[in-house]
ZAMARGU-4260 file (C-alpha; in steps of 0.2 Angstrom, whole numbers, plus 5000, padded with zeros to 4 digits):
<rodrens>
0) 4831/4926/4762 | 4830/4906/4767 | 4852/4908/4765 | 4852/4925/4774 | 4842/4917/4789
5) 4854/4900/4789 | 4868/4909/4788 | 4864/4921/4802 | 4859/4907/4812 | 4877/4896/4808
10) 4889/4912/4815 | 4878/4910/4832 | 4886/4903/4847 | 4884/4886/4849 | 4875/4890/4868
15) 4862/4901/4857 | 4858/4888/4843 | 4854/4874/4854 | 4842/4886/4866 | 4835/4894/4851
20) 4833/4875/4844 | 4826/4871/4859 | 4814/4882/4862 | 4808/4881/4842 | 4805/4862/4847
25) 4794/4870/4863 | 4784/4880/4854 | 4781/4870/4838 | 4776/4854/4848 | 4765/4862/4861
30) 4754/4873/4844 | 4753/4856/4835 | 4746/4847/4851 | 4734/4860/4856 | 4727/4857/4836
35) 4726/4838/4837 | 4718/4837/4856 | 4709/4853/4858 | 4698/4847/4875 | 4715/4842/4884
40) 4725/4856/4878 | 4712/4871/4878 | 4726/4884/4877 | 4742/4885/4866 | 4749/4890/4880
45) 4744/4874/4890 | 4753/4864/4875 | 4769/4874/4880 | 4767/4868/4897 | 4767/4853/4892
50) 4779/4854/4879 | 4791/4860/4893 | 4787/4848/4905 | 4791/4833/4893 | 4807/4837/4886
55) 4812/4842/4902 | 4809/4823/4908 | 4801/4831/4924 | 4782/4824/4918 | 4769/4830/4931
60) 4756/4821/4924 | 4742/4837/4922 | 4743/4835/4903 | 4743/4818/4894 | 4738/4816/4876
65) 4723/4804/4874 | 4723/4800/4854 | 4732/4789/4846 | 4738/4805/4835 | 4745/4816/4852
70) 4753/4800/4859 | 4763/4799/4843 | 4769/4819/4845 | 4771/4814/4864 | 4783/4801/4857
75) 4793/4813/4843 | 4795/4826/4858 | 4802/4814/4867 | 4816/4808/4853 | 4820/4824/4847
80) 4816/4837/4860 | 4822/4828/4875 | 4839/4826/4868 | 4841/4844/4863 | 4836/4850/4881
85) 4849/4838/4886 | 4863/4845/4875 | 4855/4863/4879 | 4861/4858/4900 | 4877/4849/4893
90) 4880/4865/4883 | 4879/4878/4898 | 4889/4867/4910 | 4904/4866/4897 | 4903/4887/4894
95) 4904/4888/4915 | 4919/4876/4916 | 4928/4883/4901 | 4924/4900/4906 | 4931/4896/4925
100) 4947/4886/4916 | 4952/4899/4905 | 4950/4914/4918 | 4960/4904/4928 | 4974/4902/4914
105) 4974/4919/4910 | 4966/4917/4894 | 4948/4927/4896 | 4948/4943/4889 | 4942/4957/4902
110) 4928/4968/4896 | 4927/4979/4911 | 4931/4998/4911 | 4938/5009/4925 | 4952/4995/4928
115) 4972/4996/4935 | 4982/4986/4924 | 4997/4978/4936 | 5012/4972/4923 | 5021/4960/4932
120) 5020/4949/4949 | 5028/4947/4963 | 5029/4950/4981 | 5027/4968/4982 | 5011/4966/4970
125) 5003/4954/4981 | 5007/4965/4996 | 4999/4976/4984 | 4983/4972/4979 | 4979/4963/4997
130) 4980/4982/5005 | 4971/4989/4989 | 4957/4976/4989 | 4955/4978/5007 | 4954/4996/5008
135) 4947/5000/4988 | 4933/4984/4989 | 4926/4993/4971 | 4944/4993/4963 | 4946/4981/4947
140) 4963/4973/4944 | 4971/4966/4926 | 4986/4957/4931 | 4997/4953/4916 | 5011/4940/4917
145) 5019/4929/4905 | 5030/4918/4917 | 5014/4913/4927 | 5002/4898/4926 | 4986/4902/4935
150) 4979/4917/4943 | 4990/4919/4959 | 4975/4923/4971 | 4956/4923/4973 | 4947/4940/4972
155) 4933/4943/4961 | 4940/4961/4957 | 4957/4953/4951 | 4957/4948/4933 | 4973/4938/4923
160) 4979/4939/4909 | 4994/4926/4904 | 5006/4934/4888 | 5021/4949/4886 | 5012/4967/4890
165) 5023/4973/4874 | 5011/4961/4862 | 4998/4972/4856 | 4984/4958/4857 | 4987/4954/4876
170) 4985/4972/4881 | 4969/4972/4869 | 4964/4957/4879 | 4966/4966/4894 | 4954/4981/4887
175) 4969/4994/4887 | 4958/5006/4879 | 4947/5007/4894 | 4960/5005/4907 | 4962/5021/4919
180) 4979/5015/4926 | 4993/5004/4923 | 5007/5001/4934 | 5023/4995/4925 | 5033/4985/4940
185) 5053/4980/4933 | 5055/4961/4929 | 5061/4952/4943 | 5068/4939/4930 | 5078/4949/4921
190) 5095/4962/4927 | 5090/4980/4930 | 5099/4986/4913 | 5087/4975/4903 | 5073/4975/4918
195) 5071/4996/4912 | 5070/4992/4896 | 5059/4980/4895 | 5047/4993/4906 | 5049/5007/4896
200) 5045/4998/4878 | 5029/4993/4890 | 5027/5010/4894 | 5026/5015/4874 | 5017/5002/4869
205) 5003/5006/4880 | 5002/5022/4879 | 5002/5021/4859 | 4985/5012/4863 | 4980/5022/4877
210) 4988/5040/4876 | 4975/5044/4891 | 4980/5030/4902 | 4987/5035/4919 | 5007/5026/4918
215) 5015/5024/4934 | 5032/5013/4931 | 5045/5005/4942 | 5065/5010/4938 | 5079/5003/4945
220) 5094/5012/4937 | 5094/5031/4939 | 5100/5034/4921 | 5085/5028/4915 | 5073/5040/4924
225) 5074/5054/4911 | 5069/5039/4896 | 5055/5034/4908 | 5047/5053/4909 | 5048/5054/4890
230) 5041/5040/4886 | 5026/5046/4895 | 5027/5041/4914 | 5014/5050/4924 | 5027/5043/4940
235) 5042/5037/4941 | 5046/5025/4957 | 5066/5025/4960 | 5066/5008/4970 | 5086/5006/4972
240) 5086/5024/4976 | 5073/5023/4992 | 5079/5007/4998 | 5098/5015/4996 | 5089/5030/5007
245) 5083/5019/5019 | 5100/5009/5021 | 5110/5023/5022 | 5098/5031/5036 | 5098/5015/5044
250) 5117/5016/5046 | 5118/5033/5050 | 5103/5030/5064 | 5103/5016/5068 | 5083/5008/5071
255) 5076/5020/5060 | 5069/5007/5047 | 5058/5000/5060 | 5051/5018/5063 | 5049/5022/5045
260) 5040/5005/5043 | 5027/5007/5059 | 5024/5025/5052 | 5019/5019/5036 | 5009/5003/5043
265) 4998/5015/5052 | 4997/5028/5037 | 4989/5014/5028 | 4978/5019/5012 | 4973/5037/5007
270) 4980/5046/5024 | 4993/5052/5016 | 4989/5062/4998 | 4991/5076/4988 | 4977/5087/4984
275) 4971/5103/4974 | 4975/5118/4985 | 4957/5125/4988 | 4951/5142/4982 | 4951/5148/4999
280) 4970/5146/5003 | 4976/5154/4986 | 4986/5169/4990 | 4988/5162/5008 | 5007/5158/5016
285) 5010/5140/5021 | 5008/5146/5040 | 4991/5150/5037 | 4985/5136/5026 | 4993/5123/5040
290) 4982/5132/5053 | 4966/5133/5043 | 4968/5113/5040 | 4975/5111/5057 | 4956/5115/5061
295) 4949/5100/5051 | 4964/5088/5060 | 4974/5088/5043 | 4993/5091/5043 | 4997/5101/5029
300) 5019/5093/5025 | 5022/5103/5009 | 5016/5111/4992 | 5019/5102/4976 | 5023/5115/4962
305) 5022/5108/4946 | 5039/5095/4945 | 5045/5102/4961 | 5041/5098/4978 | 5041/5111/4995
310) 5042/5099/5011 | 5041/5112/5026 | 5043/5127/5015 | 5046/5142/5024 | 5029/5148/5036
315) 5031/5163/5024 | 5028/5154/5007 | 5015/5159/4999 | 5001/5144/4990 | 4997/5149/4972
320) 4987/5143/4961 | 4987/5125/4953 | 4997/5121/4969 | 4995/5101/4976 | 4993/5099/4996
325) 5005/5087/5001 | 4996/5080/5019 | 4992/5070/5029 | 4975/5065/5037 | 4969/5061/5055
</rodrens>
């Protein structure tokens, strides 16, 4: 039992030893000094008091032992208890600054659940998580990165994690298994060729751990779409093929990138969504669902049909069921 007891107390932090020492030392010196001076210390609890008060150097001066016998536990307190205390305070402010140090590092392990996990980081990911912080105040972020130092920036809600998201124990450390989403962004370090496949062997990995996890990964080469999808991507974002879309508008009309980009700006966060076509609307045409949302100051654009998309169908096509509202709020 005496082994069992020890051993159990030896695989305790070392923050918990010393405070259960501690308050051992507390409780043992404050019983033995209500039994030697019983008219000073009426109470057990008044030998706490000043058990507490000793070690803890402030000495109020309420309690002070009279005999020769509590002057000498007085003095043990002191020696022994007093430098425990100490090492108790020492203890706690070395956890708070390696705590801060290695959360700064990228070296904490995030307990949370319900967070994005971001692969990657760059410009567009700070753009990123400045809008979504602003706009979702309640969002947690996992930011995983091996070619950073530090966390990039200060947000409570934004958590690093320095290592390679194909390592199974840096996605463990980033709590994969509790993770709702992860966005997958392509290695600006790398060519697109190997940039791809570095995000899709991401990709797998994650959703070997996490088969659940919502996977929304950045392609640049279009060959490497399809791979993408059957690797498990819930979305696939084609970023050479929207900026070549915005190019060739651009050229074609010339000042429409400026337009595109103020309409965007003023869409900001969540005006501009898909959602489940409501009971109501099933069986309805697309003329008639954009009047009844009309009505709520909603624009209804198009119907998303499984993989395919309808923008401004025809006023005569009809919504079905399971069908996504593509629109776009006041």
């Amino acid at each position: 039992m005496r082994f069992y007891l020890m051993s159990a107390y030896l695989r305790l932090p070392l923050f918990s030893r010393i405070l259960l020492t501690g308050g051992s030392f507390v409780l043992l010196f404050g019983f033995l000094i209500h039994l030697i001076e019983p008219k000073t210390y009426r109470t057990i609890f008044d030998g706490i008091w000043w058990a507490i008060v000793t070690t803890s150097t402030i000495g109020y001066g309420d309690f002070v032992p009279e005999t020769t016998a509590g002057k000498l536990i007085a003095i043990l307190l002191i020696l022994l208890g007093t430098g425990f205390i100490s090492a108790y305070f020492a203890a706690l402010s070395a956890a708070a600054v390696s705590k801060e140090n290695a959360l700064m590092n990228g070296k904490l392990a995030y307990t949370k659940e319900g967070h994005t996990i971001i692969i990657g980081w760059n410009e567009r990911v700070r753009k990123l998580l400045s809008q979504l912080t602003e706009f979702r105040p309640f969002m947690s972020f996992v930011i995983i990165d091996e070619t950073l130092d530090k966390l990039p920036i200060s947000n409570k809600n934004v958590h690093f994690i320095k290592g390679n998201p194909t390592y199974e124990h840096i996605l463990h450390k980033a709590n994969i298994a509790k993770a709702k989403t992860v966005l997958i962004t392509a290695d600006q370090h790398k060519n697109e060729m190997e940039a791809d496949m570095a995000a899709i062997l991401t990709l797998l990995t994650m959703k070997g751990l996490n088969p659940h996890i919502y996977a929304i990964i950045e392609i640049l080469t279009a060959h490497q779409v399809n791979n993408a999808k059957r690797a498990g991507a819930d979305e696939v974002i084609q970023t050479n093929s929207l900026s070549s879309f915005m190019m060739m508008n651009s050229m074609l009309s010339p000042g429409i990138s400026q337009i595109v980009e103020h309409l965007l700006d003023q869409l900001k966060v969540e005006k501009l969504q898909p959602v489940d076509a409501p009971n109501d609307m099933i069986g309805k045409t697309f003329k008639q669902g954009h009047e009844m949302l009309w009505e709520q100051q909603i624009l209804l654009l198009g119907i998303i049909r499984g993989e395919e998309s309808y923008l401004n169908p025809s006023p005569h096509f009809v919504i079905e069921k399971n069908d996504q509202l593509f629109i776009l709020k006041h």
